[in-house]
N, C-alpha and C positions, 0 to 999 in steps of 0.2 A: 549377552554383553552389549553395551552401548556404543551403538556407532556415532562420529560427529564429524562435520568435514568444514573446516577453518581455513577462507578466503584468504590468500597472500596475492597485493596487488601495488602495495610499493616499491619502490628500487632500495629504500632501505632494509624495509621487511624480507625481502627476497634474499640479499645479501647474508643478513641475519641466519637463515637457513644452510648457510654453506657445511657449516661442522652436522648437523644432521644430516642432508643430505647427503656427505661422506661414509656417515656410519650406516647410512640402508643401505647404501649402495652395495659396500664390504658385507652386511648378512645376508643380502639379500643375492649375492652372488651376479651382481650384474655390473662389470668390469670394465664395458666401454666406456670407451670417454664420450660417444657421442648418449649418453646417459648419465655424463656428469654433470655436477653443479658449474664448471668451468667451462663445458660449451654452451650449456643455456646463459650464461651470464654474457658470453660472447652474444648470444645470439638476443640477449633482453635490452643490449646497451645499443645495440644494431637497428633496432627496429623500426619503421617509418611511424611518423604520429598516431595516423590513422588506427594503427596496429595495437592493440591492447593488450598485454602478458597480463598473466594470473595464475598463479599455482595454488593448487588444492590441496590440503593437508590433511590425510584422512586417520581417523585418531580411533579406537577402540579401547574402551574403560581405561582412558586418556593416553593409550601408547599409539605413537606414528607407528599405521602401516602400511602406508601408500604415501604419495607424493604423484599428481596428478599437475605438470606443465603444460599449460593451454593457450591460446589465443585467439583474439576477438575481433571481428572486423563486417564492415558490411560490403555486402558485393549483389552485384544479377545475378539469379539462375533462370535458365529458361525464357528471360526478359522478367524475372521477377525478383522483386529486391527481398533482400536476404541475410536475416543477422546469422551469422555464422562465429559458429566455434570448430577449434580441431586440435590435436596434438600441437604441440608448441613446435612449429614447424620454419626450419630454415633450407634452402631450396637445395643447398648441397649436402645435408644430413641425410647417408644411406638408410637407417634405421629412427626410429621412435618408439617408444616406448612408455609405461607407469613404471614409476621406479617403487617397487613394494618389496615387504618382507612377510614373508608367510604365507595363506590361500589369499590368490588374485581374488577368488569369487566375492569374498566379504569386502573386499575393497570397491568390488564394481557395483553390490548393491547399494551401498551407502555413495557412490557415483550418481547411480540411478535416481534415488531419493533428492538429491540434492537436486539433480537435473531437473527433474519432475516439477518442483518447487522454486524454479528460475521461470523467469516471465522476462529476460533479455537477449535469450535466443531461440534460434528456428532449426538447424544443421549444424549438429558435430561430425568431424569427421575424427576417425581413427586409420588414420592411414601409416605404408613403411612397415608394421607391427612383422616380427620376423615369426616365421611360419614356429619356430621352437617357443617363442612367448606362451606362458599363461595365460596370459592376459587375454589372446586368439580362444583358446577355450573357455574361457571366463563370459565373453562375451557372448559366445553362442549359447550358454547356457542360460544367462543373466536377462539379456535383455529381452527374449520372450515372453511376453504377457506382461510388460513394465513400459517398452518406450517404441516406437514404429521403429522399424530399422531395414536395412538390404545389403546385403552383401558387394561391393561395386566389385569392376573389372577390377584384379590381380595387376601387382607392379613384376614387372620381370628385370633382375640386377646380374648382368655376366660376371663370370668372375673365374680366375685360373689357378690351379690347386699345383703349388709348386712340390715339386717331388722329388727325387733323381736329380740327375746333373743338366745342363743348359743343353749340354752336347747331346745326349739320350732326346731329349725334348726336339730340339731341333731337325734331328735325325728322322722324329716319328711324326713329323710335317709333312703337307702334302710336297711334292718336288714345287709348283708354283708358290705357294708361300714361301721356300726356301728362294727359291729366285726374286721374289719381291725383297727380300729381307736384303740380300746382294744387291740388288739394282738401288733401295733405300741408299746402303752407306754407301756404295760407287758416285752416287750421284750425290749427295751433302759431300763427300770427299773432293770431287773435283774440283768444288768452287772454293775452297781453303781450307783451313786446319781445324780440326774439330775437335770439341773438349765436352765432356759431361762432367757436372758437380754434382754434387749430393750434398745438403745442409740439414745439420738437426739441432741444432741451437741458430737462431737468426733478431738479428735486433731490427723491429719491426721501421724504426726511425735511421734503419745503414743501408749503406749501396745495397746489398742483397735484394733486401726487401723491393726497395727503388726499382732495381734494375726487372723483376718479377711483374710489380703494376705498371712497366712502360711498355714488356710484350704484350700484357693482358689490353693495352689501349692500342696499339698494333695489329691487332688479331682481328679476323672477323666479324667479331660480337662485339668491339667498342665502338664504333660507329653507331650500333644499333643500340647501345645502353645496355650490354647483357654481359659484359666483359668485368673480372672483380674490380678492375678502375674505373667502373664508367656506371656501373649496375647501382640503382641508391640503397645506402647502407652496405653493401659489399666493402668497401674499404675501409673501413670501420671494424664491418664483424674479423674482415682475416687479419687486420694490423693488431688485434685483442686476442684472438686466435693466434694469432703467430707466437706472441708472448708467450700468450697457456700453455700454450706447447711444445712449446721449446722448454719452457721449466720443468714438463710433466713427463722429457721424455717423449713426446707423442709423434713430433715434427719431423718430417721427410720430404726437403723441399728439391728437386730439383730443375738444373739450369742445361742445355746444351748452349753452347755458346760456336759459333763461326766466328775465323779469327778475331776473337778475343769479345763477340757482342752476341748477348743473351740472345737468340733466336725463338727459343720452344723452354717453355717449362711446364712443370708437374708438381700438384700439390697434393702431399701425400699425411695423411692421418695414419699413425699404425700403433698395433697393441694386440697381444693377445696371440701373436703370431700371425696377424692378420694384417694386410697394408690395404687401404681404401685411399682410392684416387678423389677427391674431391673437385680439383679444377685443374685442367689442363688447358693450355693457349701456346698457339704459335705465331713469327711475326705474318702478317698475310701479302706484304710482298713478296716472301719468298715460298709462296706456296708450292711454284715449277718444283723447289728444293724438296718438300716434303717433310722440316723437320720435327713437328712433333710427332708422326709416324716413325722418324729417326731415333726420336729419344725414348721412346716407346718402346723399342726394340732394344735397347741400350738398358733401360730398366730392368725389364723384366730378366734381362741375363744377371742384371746386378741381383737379381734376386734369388734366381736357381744359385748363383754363386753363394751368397752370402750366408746362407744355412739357417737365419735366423725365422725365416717368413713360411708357411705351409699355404695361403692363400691369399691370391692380389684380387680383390672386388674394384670392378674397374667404372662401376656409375651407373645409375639408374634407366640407361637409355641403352637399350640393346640392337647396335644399328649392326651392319653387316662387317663391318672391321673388328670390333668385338667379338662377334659373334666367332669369328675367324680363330682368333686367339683362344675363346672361352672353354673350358672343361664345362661347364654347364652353367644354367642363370638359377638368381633366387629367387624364390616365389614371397612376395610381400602382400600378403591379404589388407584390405581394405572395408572398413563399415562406413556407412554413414546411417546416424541417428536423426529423427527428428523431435522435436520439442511439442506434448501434448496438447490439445487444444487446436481447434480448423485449422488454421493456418499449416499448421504442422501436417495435420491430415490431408490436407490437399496438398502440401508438397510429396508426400509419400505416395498419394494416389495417382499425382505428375509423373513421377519416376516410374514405380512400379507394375500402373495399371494404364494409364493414356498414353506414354508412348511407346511403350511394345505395345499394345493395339494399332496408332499411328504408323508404328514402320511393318507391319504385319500387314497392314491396305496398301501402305506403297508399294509393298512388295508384291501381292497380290495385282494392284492396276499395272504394272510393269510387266508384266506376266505376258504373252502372245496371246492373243487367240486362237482356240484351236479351228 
């Protein structure tokens, strides 16, 4: 059967795609939103110039069986420049994915073929991809003896498996975390009256929304440009997101407010019986208060409450306060491809073979003498 794979790289063509899109998604059994045509649209309309969207259509004896969303950009590695391709990748999307129906393997050869036959880039990467994807065996299978490749460092995502009641949970803490958790609200309580909201329909243009990008520009990370008000294209992607998701069902925004002014919030994606925290911000003068640790704790009982949620994945970045909370992390494997022809070969032989030699001497001259 004939494979063929059909370039989509306008914003009208892309659009175009939505109703198919919807119907792989449904055969193909793959439910998230962060796999639908509605957060890449967020995330196409989002994107800084430099940054180039394209989806690959991959068609066999002319039926879509794949849907491959990517993105192009140049950048350094190693001090060397670098046309790069990767998953269509936005910084707060827990997962990534090809959105296919039927064997991933047929969809990744004719991936392959296509790649082989581009002369516009150097490095793809497949990163995110969740350890349950096909796609993970697809690739170990496929790209041997087709395209250089390496397996990079593993992304590790905390995440807490709601079970039982809040009480049960709480109980089976260590005594210290239960005295943090006490010392939290004692101490947001003294300084005034405290309220938690929870919104799952928000208009992205009303106070809600408002009052959300002015902690995010209050926080730590607005000064520094990393905050959703301040970060470029962040305010864009979640004011387009907010919508989608509010329509979809999807939106879990919450607000702790001191007397009566938004201090900490929490942006929450959920589906599937699964709640994914995308961005959390608190204000950062009242960090002595500690309230997004406040609402944090406040959440998560909303959620042993609520009956509806089996798992809260709480973010990419597994620092020691997660890890605290965490029932276990996800393992998110990661490839990077390279693009045939030297260039390519010498980025492979960079990685692979010069510096693990490189840190193998360093390590080596570091060494004492005996």
């Amino acid at each position: 059967m004939s494979l063929r794979v059909h370039r989509i790289e306008s914003t009208e063509a892309f659009a175009a795609l939505a109703p198919l899109w919807s119907e792989m998604v449904g055969a193909g059994g793959q439910t998230s939103p962060f796999l639908s045509h509605d957060w890449f649209a967020c995330c196409w309309h989002a994107l800084e110039p430099q940054r180039r969207p394209e989806v690959l259509v991959i068609e066999e004896s002319g039926d879509p069986i794949a849907l491959v969303p990517l993105v192009r950009w140049r950048h350094r590695l190693r001090g060397l420049p670098v046309r790069r391709l990767a998953l269509f990748e936005w910084p707060d999307a827990p997962l990534l994915d090809l959105v296919t129906v039927g064997e991933a393997g047929r969809a990744l050869e004719a991936l392959c073929a296509h790649l082989a036959a581009r002369r516009d880039w150097d490095t793809l990467d497949f990163a995110k991809l969740p350890t349950t994807s096909a796609t993970v065996k697809a690739l170990e299978e496929v790209l041997p003896g087709r395209l250089a490749w390496r397996r990079k460092d593993p992304l590790f995502s905390p995440y807490l498996s709601i079970a039982g009641t809040w009480e049960a949970f709480y109980r089976g803490r260590t005594q210290r975390f239960r005295k943090t958790c006490r010392s939290l609200e004692n101490r947001i309580g003294r300084a005034g009256a405290v309220a938690v909201e929870e919104h799952r329909a928000v208009d992205p243009d009303g106070p809600i929304f408002a009052e959300v990008l002015d902690v995010s520009r209050r926080s730590w990370k607005g000064p520094r440009g990393l905050a959703m008000a301040t970060m470029p294209g962040m305010p864009q992607f979640f004011r387009e997101l907010t919508l989608r998701a509010s329509a979809n069902g999807w939106l879990h925004l919450w607000l702790l407010r001191l007397n009566g002014r938004a201090v900490a919030t929490e942006y929450q994606i959920g589906a599937d019986g699964r709640r994914y925290a995308l961005r959390a911000d608190f204000d950062a003068a009242l960090a002595d208060l500690s309230p997004g640790a406040c609402l944090n704790v406040r959440v998560v009982q909303a959620l042993f409450q609520g009956g509806e949620v089996h798992e809260y994945d709480m973010g990419p970045v597994a620092n020691d306060y997660k890890l605290r909370w965490a029932t276990g992390t996800h393992e998110s494997p990661t490839f990077q491809v390279y693009a045939p022809g030297a260039y390519g070969r010498l980025l492979h032989a960079l990685e692979t073979r010069l510096l693990p030699l490189a840190k193998r001497w360093r390590g080596r001259m570091r060494q004492p003498c005996a």
